[in-house]
C-alpha positions in Angstrom: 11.0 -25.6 23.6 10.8 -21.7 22.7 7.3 -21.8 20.9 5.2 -24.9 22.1 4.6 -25.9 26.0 4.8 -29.6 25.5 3.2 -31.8 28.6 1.7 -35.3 28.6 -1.4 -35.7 31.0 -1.6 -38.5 33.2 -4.1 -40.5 30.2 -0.7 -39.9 28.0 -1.9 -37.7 25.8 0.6 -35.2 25.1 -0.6 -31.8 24.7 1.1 -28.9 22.2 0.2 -25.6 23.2 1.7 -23.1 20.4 2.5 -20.2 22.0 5.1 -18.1 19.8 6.9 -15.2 22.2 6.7 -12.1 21.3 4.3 -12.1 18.9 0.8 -11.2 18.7 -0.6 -14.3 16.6 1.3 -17.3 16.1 3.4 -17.5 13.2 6.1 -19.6 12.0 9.1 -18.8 12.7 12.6 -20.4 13.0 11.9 -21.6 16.5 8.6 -23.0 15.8 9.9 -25.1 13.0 12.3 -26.2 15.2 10.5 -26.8 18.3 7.6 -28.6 16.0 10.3 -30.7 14.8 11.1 -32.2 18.3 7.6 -32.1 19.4 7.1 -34.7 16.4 9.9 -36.9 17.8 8.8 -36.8 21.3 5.0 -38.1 20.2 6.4 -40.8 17.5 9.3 -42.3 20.1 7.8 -41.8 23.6 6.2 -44.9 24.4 3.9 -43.7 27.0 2.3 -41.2 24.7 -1.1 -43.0 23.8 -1.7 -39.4 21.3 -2.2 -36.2 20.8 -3.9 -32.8 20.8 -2.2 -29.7 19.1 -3.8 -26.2 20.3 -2.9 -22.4 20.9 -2.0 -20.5 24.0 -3.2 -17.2 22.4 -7.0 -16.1 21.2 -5.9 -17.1 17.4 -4.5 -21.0 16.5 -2.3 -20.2 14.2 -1.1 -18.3 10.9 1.3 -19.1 8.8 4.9 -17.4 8.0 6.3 -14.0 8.7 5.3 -12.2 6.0 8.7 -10.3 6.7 10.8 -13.4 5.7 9.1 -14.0 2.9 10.0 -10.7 1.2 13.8 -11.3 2.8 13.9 -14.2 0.8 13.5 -12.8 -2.5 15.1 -9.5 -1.6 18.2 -11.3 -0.7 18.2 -13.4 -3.5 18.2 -16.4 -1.3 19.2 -19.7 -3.2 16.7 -21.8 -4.4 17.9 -25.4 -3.1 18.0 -23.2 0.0 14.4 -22.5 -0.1 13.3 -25.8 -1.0 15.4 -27.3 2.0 13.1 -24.9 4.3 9.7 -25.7 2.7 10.2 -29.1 3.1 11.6 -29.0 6.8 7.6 -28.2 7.3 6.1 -30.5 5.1 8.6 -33.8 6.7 7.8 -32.9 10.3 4.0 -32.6 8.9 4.0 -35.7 7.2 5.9 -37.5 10.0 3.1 -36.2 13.0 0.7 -38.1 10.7 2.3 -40.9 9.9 3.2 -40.9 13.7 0.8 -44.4 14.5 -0.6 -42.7 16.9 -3.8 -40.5 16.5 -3.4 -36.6 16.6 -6.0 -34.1 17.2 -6.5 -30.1 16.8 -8.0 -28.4 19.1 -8.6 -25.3 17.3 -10.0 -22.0 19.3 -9.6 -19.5 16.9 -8.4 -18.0 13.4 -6.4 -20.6 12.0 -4.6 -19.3 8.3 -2.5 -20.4 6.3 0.3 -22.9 8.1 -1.7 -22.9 10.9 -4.7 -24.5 8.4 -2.5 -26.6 6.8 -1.0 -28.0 10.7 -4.9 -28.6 11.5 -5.2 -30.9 8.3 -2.1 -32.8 9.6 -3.9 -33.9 11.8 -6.5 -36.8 12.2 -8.6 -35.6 13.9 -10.1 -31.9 13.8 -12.1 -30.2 16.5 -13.1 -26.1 16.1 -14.3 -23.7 18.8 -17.3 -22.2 17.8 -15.9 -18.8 18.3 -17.8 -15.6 16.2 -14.4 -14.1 15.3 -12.7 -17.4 13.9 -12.2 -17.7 10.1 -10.3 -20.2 8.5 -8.7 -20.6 5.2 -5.5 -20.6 3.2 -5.1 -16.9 1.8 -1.4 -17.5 0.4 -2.8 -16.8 -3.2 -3.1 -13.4 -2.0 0.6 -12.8 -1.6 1.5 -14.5 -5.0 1.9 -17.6 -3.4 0.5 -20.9 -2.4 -0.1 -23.0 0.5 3.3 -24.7 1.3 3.1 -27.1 3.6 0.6 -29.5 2.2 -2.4 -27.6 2.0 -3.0 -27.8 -1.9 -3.0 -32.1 -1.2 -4.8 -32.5 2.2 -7.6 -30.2 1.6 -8.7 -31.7 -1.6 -8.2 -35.1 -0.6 -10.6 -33.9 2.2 -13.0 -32.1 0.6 -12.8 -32.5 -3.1 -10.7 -30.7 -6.0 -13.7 -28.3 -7.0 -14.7 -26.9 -3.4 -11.1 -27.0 -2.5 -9.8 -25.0 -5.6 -12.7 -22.4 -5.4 -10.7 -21.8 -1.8 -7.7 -21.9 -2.2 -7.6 -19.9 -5.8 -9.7 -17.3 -4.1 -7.9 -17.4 -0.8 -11.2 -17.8 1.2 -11.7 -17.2 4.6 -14.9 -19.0 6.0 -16.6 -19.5 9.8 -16.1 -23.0 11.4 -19.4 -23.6 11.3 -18.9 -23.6 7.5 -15.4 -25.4 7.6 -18.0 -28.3 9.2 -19.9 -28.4 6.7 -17.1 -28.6 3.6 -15.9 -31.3 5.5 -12.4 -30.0 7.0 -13.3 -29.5 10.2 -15.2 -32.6 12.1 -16.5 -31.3 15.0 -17.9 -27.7 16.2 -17.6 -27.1 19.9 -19.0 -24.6 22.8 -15.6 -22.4 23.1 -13.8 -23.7 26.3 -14.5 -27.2 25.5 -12.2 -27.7 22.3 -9.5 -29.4 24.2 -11.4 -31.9 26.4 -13.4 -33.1 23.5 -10.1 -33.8 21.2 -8.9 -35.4 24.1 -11.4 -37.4 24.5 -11.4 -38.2 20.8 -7.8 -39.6 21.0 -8.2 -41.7 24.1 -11.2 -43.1 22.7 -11.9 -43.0 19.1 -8.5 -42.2 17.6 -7.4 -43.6 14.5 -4.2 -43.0 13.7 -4.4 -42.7 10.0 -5.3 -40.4 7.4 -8.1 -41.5 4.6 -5.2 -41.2 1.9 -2.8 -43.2 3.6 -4.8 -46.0 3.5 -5.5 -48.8 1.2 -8.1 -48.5 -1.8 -8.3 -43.9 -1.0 -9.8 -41.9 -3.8 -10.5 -38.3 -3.5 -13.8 -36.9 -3.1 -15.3 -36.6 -6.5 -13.0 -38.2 -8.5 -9.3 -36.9 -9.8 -7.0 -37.4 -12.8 -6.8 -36.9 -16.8 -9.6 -39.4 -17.5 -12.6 -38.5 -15.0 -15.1 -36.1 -16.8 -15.8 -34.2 -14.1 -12.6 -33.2 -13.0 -11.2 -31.9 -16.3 -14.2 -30.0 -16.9 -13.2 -28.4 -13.1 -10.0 -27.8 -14.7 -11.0 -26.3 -17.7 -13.4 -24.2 -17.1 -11.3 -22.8 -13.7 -8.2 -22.1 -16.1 -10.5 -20.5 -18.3 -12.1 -18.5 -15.3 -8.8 -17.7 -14.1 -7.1 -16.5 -17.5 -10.7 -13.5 -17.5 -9.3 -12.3 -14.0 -5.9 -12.6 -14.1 -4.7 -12.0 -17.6 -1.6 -14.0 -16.6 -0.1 -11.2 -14.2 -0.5 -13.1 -11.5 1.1 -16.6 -11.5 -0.4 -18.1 -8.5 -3.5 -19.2 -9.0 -2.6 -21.4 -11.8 0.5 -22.8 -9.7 -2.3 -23.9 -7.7 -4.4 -25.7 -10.0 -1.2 -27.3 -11.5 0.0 -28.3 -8.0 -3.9 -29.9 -7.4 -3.9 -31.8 -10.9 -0.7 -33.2 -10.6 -0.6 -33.8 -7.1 -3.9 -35.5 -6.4 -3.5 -38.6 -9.2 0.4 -39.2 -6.8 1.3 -40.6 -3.5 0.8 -38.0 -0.9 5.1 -38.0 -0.2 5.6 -37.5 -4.1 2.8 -35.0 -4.3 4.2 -33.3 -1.4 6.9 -32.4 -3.3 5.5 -31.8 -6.4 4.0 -28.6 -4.1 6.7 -27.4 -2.8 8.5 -27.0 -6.5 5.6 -24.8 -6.9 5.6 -22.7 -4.0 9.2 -22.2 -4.2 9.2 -21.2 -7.8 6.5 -18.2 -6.9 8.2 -17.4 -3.4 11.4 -16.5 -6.2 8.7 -14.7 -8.6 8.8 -10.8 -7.8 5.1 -11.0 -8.0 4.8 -12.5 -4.6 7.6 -10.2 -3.2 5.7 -7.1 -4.4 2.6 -8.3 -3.2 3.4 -8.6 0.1 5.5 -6.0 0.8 3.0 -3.5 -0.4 -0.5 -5.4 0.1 0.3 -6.5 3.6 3.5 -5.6 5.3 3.4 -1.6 4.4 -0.2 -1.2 4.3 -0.3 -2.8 7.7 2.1 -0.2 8.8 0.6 2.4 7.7 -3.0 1.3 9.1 -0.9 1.5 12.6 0.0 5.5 11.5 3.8 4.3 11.0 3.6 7.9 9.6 2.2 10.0 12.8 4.5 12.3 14.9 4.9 10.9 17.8 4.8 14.1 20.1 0.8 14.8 20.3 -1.1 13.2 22.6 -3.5 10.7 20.9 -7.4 12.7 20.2 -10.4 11.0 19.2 -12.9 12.3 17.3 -16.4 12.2 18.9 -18.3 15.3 16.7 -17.3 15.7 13.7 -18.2 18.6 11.0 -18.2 18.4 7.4 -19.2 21.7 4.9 -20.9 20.6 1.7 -23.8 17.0 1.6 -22.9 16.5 -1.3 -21.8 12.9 -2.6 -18.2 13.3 -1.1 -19.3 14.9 2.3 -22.2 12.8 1.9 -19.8 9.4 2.1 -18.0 10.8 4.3 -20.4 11.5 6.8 -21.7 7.9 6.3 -18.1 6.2 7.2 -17.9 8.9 10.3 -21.4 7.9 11.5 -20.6 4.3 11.2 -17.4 4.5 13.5 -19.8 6.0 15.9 -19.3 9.9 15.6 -21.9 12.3 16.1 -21.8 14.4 12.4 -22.5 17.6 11.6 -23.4 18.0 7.7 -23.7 21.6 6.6 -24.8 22.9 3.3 -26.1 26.0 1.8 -30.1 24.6 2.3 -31.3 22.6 4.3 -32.7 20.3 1.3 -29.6 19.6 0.3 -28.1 18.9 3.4 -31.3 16.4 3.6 -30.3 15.1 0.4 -26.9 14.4 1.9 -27.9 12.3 5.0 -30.7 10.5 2.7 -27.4 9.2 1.2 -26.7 7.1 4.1 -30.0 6.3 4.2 -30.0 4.3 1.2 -27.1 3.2 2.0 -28.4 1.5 5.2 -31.4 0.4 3.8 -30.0 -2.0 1.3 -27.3 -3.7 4.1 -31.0 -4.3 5.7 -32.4 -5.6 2.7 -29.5 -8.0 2.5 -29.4 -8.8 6.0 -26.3 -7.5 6.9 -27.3 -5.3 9.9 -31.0 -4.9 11.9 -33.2 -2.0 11.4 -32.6 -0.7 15.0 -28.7 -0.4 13.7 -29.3 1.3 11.3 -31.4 3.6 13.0 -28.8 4.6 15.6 -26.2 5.0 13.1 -28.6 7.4 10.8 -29.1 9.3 13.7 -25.6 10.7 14.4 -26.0 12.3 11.4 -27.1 15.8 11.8 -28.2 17.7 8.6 -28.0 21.6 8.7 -27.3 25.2 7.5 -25.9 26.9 10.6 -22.2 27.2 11.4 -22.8 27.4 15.1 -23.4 23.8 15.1 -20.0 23.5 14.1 -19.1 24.9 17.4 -18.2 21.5 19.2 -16.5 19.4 16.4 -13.0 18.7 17.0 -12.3 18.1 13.3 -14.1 20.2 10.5 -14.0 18.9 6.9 -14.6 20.9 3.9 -16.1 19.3 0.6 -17.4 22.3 -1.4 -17.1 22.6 -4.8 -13.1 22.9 -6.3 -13.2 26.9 -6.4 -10.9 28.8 -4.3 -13.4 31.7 -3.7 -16.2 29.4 -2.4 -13.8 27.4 0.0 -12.1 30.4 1.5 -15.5 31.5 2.2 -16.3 28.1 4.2 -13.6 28.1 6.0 -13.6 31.8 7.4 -17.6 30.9 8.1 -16.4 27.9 10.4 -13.1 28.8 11.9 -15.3 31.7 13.1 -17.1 29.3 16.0 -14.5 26.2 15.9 -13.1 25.7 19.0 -9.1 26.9 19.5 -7.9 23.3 18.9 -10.0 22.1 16.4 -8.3 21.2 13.3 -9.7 22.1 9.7 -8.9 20.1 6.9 -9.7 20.5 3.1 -10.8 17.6 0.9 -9.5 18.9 -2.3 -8.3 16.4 -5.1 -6.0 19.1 -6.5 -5.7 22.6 -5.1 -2.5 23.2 -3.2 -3.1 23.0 0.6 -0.6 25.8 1.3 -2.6 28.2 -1.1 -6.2 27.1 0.4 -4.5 27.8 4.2 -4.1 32.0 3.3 -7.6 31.6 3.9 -7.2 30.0 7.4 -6.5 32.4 10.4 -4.8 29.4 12.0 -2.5 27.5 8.7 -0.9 25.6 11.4 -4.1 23.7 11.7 -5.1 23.1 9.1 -4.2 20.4 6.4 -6.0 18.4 3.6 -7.7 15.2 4.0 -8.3 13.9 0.5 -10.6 11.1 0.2 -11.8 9.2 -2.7 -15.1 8.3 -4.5 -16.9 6.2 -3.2 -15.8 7.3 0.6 -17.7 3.9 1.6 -15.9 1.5 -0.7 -12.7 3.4 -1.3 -9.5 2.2 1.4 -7.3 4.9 0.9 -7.0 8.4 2.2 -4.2 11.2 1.5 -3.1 13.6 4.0 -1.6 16.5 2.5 0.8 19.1 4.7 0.5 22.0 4.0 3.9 24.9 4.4 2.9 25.8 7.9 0.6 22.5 8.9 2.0 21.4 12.6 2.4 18.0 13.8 -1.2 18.4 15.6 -3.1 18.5 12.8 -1.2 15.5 11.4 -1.7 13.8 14.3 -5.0 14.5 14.3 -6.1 13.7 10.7 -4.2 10.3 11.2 -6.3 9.4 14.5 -9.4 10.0 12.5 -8.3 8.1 9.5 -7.4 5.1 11.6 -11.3 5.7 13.7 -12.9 5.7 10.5 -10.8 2.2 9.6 -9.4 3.9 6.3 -5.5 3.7 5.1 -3.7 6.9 5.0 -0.9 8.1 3.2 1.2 11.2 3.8 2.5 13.6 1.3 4.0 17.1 1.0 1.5 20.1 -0.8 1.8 20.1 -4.6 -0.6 20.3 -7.5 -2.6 17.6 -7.7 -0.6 16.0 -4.6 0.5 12.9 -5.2 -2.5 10.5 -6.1 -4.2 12.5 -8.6 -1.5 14.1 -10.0 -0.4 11.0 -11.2 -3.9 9.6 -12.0 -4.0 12.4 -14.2 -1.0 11.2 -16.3 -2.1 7.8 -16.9 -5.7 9.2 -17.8 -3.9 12.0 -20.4 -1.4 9.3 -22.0 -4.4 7.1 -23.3 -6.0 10.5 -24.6 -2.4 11.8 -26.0 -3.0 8.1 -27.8 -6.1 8.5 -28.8 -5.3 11.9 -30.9 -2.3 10.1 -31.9 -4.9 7.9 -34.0 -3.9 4.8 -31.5 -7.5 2.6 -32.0 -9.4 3.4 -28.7 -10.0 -0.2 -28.0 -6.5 -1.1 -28.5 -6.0 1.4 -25.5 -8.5 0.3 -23.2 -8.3 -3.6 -23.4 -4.1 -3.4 -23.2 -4.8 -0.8 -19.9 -7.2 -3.6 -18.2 -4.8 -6.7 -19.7 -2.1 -5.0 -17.8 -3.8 -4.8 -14.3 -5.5 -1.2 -14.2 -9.4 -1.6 -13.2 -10.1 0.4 -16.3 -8.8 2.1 -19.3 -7.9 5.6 -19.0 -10.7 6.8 -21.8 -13.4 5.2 -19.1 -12.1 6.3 -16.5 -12.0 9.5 -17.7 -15.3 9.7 -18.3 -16.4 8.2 -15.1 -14.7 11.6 -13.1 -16.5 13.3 -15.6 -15.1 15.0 -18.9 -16.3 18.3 -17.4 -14.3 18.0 -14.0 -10.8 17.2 -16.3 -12.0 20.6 -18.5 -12.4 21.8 -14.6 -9.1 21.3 -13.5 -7.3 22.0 -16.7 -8.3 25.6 -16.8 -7.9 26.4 -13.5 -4.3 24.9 -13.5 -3.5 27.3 -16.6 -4.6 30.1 -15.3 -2.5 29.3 -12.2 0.1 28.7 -14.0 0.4 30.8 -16.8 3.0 30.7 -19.3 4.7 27.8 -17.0 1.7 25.4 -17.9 3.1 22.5 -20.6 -0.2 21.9 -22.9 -0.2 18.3 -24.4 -2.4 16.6 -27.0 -4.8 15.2 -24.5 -6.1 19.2 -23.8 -7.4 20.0 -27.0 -9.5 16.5 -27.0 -10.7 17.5 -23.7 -11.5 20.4 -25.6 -13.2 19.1 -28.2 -15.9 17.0 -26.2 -16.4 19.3 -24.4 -17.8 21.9 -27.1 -19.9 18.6 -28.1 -21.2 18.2 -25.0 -20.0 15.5 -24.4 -18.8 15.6 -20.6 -19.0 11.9 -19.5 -20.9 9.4 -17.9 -23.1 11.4 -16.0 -24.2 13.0 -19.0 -24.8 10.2 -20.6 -22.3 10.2 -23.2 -18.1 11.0 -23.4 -15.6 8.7 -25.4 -18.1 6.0 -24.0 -22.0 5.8 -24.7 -24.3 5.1 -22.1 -27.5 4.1 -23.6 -30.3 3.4 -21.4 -31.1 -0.3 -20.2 -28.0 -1.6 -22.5 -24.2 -1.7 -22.0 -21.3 1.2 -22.4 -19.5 1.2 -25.8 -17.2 3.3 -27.3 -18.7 6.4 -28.9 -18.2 5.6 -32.8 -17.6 9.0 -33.7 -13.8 8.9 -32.2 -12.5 7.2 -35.5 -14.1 10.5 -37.2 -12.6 12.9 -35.0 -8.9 11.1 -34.6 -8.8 8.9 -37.7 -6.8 5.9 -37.6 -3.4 5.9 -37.7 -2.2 3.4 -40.9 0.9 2.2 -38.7 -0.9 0.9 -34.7 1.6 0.1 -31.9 2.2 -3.3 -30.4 -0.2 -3.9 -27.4 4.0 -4.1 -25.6 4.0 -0.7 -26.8 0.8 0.6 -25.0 1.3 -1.4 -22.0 4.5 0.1 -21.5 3.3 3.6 -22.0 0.7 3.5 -19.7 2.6 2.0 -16.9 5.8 4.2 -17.6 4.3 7.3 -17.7 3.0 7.0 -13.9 6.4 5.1 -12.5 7.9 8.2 -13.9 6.0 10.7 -12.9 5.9 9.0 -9.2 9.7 9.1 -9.1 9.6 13.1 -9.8 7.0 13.4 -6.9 9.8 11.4 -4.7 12.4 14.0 -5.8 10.4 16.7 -5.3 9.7 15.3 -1.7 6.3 15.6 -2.5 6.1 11.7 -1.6 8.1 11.2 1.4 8.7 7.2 1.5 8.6 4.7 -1.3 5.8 2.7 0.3 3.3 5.8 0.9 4.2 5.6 -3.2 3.2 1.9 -3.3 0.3 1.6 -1.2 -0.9 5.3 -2.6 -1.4 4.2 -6.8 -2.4 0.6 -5.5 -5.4 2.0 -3.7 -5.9 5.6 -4.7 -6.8 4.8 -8.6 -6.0 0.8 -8.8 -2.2 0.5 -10.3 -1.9 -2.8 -10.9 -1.6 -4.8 -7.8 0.9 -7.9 -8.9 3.1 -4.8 -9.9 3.8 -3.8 -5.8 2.6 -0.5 -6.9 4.5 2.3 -9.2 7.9 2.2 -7.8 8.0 -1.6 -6.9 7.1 -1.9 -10.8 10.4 0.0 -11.5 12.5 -1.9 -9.2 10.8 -5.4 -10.5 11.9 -4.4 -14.2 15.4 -3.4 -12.7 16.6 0.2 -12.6 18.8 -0.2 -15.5 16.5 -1.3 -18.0 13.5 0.8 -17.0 16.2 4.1 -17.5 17.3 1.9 -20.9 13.6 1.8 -21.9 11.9 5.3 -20.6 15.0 6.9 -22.8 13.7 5.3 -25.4 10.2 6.5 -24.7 11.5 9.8 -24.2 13.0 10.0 -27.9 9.7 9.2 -29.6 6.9 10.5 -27.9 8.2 13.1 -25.2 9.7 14.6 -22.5 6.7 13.3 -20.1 9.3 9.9 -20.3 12.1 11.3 -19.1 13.5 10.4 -16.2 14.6 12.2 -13.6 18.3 12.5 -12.4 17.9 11.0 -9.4 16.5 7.7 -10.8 19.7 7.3 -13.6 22.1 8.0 -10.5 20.3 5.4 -8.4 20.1 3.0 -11.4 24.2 3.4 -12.1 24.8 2.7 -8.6 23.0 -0.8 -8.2 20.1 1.0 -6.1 16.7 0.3 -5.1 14.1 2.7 -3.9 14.1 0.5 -0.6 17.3 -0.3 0.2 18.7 3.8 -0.6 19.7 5.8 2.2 17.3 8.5 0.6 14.3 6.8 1.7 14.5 8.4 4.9 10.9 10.0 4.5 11.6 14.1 4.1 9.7 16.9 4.7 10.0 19.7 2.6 8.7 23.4 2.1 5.8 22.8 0.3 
């Protein structure tokens, strides 16, 4: 066999070690299936085999499938039956090793997820290492899937339907200690001694059957339409469900369907009651977009897929940052925390105080919750090092500006530090909007330097943008992506443009629901539809959470830059507006929300007096689809312009950079899942009655007439143009 070392001991029990080649954790693949298949046969027909222990040959058990193939499978448009006959390939060599009549243990070292979970509760007989690293659980949901090989049966008929829906619907991870005391995991062991012990188990306890199998079974706590208990589980989860998902993501109630049905039949008919269920969301796009962006991609990019390859790998071990205040505040707290020493420079040395006091905090409240020791905290604290002279600057390999957004006071900052950087130091920028190229006339050294744009809070927020720059070299690429990976953050890399990628289209979304509201579209009605259709929050919230003051901000400057070529819309003469009524956002206590003290945000009453109602209000369709339009669009024009250089950079970017909604697989997924074709169909119609901001560009109609995807097209080939 390719995947599992199969020997019998001289006691005859026959031990599977899973050892998949090639791969770092063991997954299953074609082989595996294959070789578990056989492995099955040999334990149920070999007479000298008393039983069994399944374990790993790597530091992990077991996960479950290749994410890859999962996304093949809807991307090829694989047959249904086809899929079916696949998922229950698993579940009949599953249901065969315990049905065997012989008794099977796991031996389980380490992280065991998905399949790998769902082999363990195969078994009779379950014994966990207890390793510090191990977690176990079955995470499918967070794919748009769920478990597929028997999980959504086993576990509750193990543990219960409550504690097993709350992990499964969540896609929970827990410790084994904590799988012991659930009840799926029998017996926690010193590490080493896993195997020995099942072993043991088989030759001298093993019985051979599962609790369901035999006669008079009832799950934990009750199942079916007439206990109390259990529909009151079901109803208030579906309820529970219905606030967090708004029905975009189908999963989690395939689950509880799969548990309610399932539990009240014969494990073989509930079986395939399951795998109806997991094959009808492995066809949904939902799960396709989820993985491919959530998992596959961003796992890519978390390995730099995007890094030259020429310069020589540099890590970052003193790192300087201009300007303590909450941005170079963060990010001097995630810098300190992967162990850099951190230079944080500001104009006084109270406010570069005030900047490493942010850490502080910080610190002191994962103490307060346990979370790390005092002494930790401590040593991280004191690689921060707060200051007012450049010269300290003088041994940082990597030097990142957070000043204010004004071109005067950041060409001032940088001339003051490249003037004791060392040679090959790199300087990056961490503007949101200026153009990188313009910022490096500045630099006596463009080549390195390049923007690093992180977002708000640095500590909480995954993503960061690299911007290059018209004359940025491979180096300081290379460089910025090293430190992005040290600091455990996902990057993305785009080409220099206004606003870059991320908050140029942030900025869209956030206009349309003001171009909306002076429309006289209720602001409610544009809020709620934004959050129903998967954004975190509605774009007048938002709004005011950057602060109406920083949009006024940006809007100016970007007409003065560009003069007669700026295109005003409705959304500027609102900004306008609150702004001459000081009303400049949450900070200030008041915007299009109020923020009154000890109570909860509303919307500001006098909106309906300032943009009156219009007679005739849109469908919530209506509003849904111009909120999520109006940033597919205006990502597609960044692809054409080559300021996005690969459609998952666009994917993973509005998924993590300002919360596009995730089920969607981010803004050009979301065009691919509505198809080409109709999307060009619908944005024309857009386009006629409300603008220009919904037309689409060429490139997307050609793509569209010639059966395309973003994916599959030869364009993809990420580009790098003059900025």
């Amino acid at each position: 066999m390719k995947t599992i070392d199969y020997r019998v001991d001289t006691d005859g029990v026959a031990v599977l070690t899973i050892n998949v080649p090639d791969k770092p954790m063991n997954v299953m693949t074609p082989d595996f299936l294959a070789d578990l298949k056989e492995a099955v046969a040999r334990i149920t027909n070999d007479a000298n085999v008393k039983g069994a222990v399944i374990t790993s040959g790597k530091d992990a058990f077991m996960a479950g499938a290749d994410l890859k193939d999962l996304v093949a499978t809807f991307d090829q448009r694989t047959d249904a039956a086809e899929v079916y006959g696949w998922c229950r390939g698993l579940q009949q060599s599953l249901r065969k090793l315990e049905t065997c009549g012989k008794p099977v243990a796991a031996a389980i070292n380490g992280t065991a997820l998905g399949g790998g979970l769902e082999i363990c509760l195969a078994c009779h007989y379950r014994v966990a290492a207890n390793n510090p690293k191990a977690v176990f659980g079955l995470p499918e949901v967070q794919v748009g899937l769920l478990p597929g090989g028997g999980g959504t049966q086993r576990l509750p008929r193990l543990i219960g339907i409550e504690p097993a829906l709350q992990l499964i619907t969540q896609g929970k991870h827990v410790k084994p200690g904590e799988a012991v005391e659930l009840g799926f995991v029998d017996k926690l062991v010193e590490p080493g001694t896993e195997i020995d012990i099942a072993r043991t188990w088989v030759l001298e306890e093993g019985d051979p059957e599962q609790p369901w199998d035999k006669k008079g079974f009832k799950v934990p706590g009750g199942a079916g339409l007439m206990n109390p208990s259990v529909i009151q589980t079901f109803m208030v989860g579906t309820s529970l469900l219905q606030k967090m998902t708004n029905h975009n993501y189908p999963a989690p109630i395939a689950i509880m369907s799969a548990v309610y049905e399932g539990t009240v039949l014969p494990m073989d008919t509930a079986l395939d009651v399951e795998t109806k269920y997991f094959v009808s969301m492995l066809m949904n796009p939902v799960s396709r977009n989820m993985t491919r962006t959530l998992f596959i991609n961003k796992g890519a990019a978390d390995k730099l897929v995007r890094r030259p390859r020429g310069p020589e790998k540099r890590v970052v071990t003193q790192l300087g940052i201009l300007g303590a205040g909450m941005m170079g505040a963060g990010v001097a707290f995630v810098s300190a925390r992967a162990g850099m020493q951190v230079v944080l420079l500001d104009t006084t040395q109270e406010q570069a105080d005030k900047g490493k006091d942010y850490s502080r905090n910080l610190l002191q409240k994962r103490v307060e919750k346990g979370r790390m020791t005092t002494e930790e905290a401590r040593v991280l604290l004191e690689r921060i090092h707060p200051t007012t002279d450049y010269e300290d600057l003088r041994d940082c390999e990597l030097v990142i500006e957070a000043v204010f957004e004004d071109r005067a006071i950041k060409a001032d900052v940088t001339a003051k530090a490249e003037a004791v950087m060392a040679d090959d130091a790199i300087f990056a920028s961490n503007t949101s909007t200026l153009p990188i190229t313009g910022l490096a006339e500045a630099s006596k050294r463009p080549k390195q330097f390049i923007g690093i744009h992180f977002f708000s809070p640095v500590d909480k927020m995954p993503l960061v943008e690299v911007i290059l720059g018209k004359e940025t070299a491979d180096v300081a690429t290379a460089q910025a992506l090293d430190y992005i990976q040290q600091i455990r953050k996902t990057p993305i890399v785009v080409n220099d443009s206004r606003g870059f990628y991320t908050s140029r289209v942030f900025g869209v979304f956030s206009r349309e629901g003001i171009n909306m509201l002076a429309e006289g579209v209720k602001p409610a009605l544009i809020e709620n539809v934004a959050r129903h259709a998967g954004m975190p929050v509605g774009p007048l919230a938002v709004t005011d959470e950057v602060s109406i003051e920083l949009s006024h901000h940006v809007m100016t400057q970007t007409k003065k830059d560009l003069g007669d070529q700026y295109i005003a819309s409705p959304a500027d003469a609102v900004i306008e507006k609150l702004m001459d009524l000081g009303r400049k956002g949450k900070k200030a206590g008041k915007g299009f929300y109020e923020y009154p003290q000890g109570g909860r945000k509303h919307l500001w009453s006098g909106l309906t007096d300032l943009y009156p109602r219009a007679s005739e209000q849109p469908s919530a369709d209506e509003v849904r689809k111009r909120i999520l339009y109006v940033q597919a669009i205006e990502t597609v024009r960044c692809m054409d312009e080559g300021v996005v250089m690969h459609p998952a950079d666009a994917d993973i970017g509005s998924i993590f950079g300002w919360g596009f909604p995730p089920y969607t697989g981010g803004t050009l997924s979301f065009i691919e899942t509505e198809g080409l074709a109709a999307f060009v169909a619908e944005a024309d119609r857009l386009t006629e009655k409300y603008g220009a901001r919904f037309s689409v560009p060429d490139s997307l109609r050609k793509m569209a007439e010639n059966n395309e995807t973003f994916y599959s097209s030869a364009e993809n080939t990420p580009r790098r143009s003059a900025a």
